[in-house]
Structures are given as structure tokens and as C-alpha cells.
N, C-alpha and C positions, 0 to 999 in steps of 0.2 A: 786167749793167747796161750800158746804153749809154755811150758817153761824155757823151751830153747829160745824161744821168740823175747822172753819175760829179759831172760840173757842180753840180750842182743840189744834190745833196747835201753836197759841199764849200763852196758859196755861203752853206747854209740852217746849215752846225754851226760856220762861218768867222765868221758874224753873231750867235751865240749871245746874244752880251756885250752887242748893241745895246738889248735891254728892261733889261737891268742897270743899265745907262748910264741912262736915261730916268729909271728907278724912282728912282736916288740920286742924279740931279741936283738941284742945290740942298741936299740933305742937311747939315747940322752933322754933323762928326764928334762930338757930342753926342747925335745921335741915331742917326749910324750904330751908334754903341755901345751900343743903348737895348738890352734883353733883357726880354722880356713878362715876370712873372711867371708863368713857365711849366716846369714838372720839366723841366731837362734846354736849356731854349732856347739858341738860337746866337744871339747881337746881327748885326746885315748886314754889320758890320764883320767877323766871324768868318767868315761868307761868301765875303767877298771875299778870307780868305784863303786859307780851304780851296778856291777855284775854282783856285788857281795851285798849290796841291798836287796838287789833284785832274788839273789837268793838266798837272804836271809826268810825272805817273805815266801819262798819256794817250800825251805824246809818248812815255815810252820804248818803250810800246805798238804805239804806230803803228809807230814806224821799225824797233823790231826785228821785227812782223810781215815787214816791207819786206826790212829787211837779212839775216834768217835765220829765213825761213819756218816757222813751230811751235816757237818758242822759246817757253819758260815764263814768265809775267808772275808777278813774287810781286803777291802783295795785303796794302795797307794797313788797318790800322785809324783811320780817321778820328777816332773818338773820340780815341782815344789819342794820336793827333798833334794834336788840339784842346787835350788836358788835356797834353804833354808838352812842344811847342813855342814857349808862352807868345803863342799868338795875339794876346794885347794889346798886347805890345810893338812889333806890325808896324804897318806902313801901307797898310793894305785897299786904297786907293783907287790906289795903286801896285805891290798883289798882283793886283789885277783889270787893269791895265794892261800886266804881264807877262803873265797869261795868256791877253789878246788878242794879245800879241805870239807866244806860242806858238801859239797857233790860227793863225796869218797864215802864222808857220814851215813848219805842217803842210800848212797849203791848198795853201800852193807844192808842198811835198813830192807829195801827192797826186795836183795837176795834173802832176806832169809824170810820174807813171804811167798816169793817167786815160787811155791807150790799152792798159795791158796788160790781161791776165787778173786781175780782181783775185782771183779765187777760188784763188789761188796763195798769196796773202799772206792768213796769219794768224797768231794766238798762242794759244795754249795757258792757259786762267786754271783755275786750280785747283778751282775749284766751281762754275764755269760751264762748264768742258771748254773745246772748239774754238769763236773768235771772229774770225770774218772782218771786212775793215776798215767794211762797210756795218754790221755789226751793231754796232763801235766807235765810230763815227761817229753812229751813231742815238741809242746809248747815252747819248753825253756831251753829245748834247745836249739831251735829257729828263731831263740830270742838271742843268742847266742851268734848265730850266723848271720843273722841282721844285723847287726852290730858288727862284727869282722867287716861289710863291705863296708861301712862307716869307718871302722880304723883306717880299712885298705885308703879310702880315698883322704883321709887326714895323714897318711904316712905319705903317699904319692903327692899332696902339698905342698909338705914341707920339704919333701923333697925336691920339687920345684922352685920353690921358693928361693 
């Protein structure tokens, strides 16, 4: 990758949060809590906090790719931190603001390798094998917009509702 491309990339996974942002503006915490009846649904609130787990677990990612190239990433069970952590007790709208703060962390982090090789830095994930930081980086943030169509249709519920 070039460095404009290194750019571009870290611009497009760094802004992730901004459809987030849009989607539950104006939201009641009322309805960010709403959950379709649906086997298994996550309320948006849930969302916002599994995104700062999700990239809590991102950055150790990133930086140990960085700090010790092929280091082993364990993986979490999401569900299990949903049912384990008492996500209702949190405050979504301040779990999704930490982990724009993390995303902001990383970008910096990024840019200022954005001239090395990055085909140097990667990690090692257990069932995906070898993860270089473009394929980290794409990852999280189609993990990201998988999750917006999940808000979109739990805001579009409760809107109906």
C-alpha cells in the first residue's frame, strides 16, 4: 500500500462511528434500549457497548501487531460478554464515545508508521490464522456497518412500534 492509500484507509475505519452518530441522534435512551421482539436481539444500547469492547480488543490488536510482530490475539466471545457484563448497567452513549476515542488513539498510532512496510506488522488470531493491519483495519470496519443495518432496523421498530 502506498502511503496515500495507508491514508485513506485510516480516514475511512477512523470515521467508522460518524453513521452511528447520525443513526442515534436525537434517540431516548428509551428507545436506544428498545429490543424487536426478536430470538436473541441486541437493543442499540447493547451496541454501543459492545463497539468499545469490540475495540477495546481491536487496539490490543493493532499495537501488538506494531509492538511484536506475530503475536497471538486470543478471541472473545461476544455473546458471553453481552450475557456476563451486564450491558444494561452501562452508558452506550459514553461506550461509543470511548471507542471513538480509541479509533482516534489508533489513527495516530497508524499515521505515524504509514511510511513503514506494513506487511511487517501482523497477529496471529486463532481461527483466522495470519492478520495483517489492512485486513484489521477493513475488518472493524464492516464490523461497524454490520451493526448500523442492525441499529437501522431496531430504530425502524421502534419506530413502528
Amino acid at each position: 500500500m502506498t502511503r496515500t492509500e495507508k491514508f485513506d484507509l485510516i480516514g475511512k475505519f477512523e470515521s467508522s462511528y460518524e453513521l452511528v452518530d447520525e443513526l442515534i441522534s436525537g434517540m431516548s435512551d428509551e428507545a436506544l434500549r428498545f429490543a424487536p421482539p426478536i430470538p436473541d436481539a441486541w437493543s442499540i444500547h447493547d451496541f454501543l457497548v459492545h463497539f468499545l469492547d469490540a475495540d477495546n480488543s481491536l487496539c490490543f490488536r493493532v499495537r501488538g501487531a506494531i509492538a511484536e510482530p506475530g503475536i497471538a490475539a486470543p478471541v472473545w466471545d461476544e455473546d458471553r460478554w453481552h450475557a456476563s457484563l451486564h450491558y444494561e448497567a452501562e452508558d452506550g452513549r459514553s461506550c461509543l464515545e470511548l471507542a471513538k476515542g480509541l479509533r482516534r488513539f489508533l489513527a495516530a498510532s497508524l499515521k505515524a508508521i504509514a511510511d513503514d512496510d506494513w506487511g511487517k506488522y501482523f497477529f496471529n488470531h486463532p481461527t483466522r490464522g495470519r492478520m495483517n493491519l489492512e485486513a484489521l483495519l477493513a475488518m472493524y470496519r464492516e464490523h461497524v456497518a454490520f451493526h448500523v443495518s442492525l441499529i437501522k432496523r431496531n430504530r425502524d421498530a421502534w419506530r413502528a412500534d
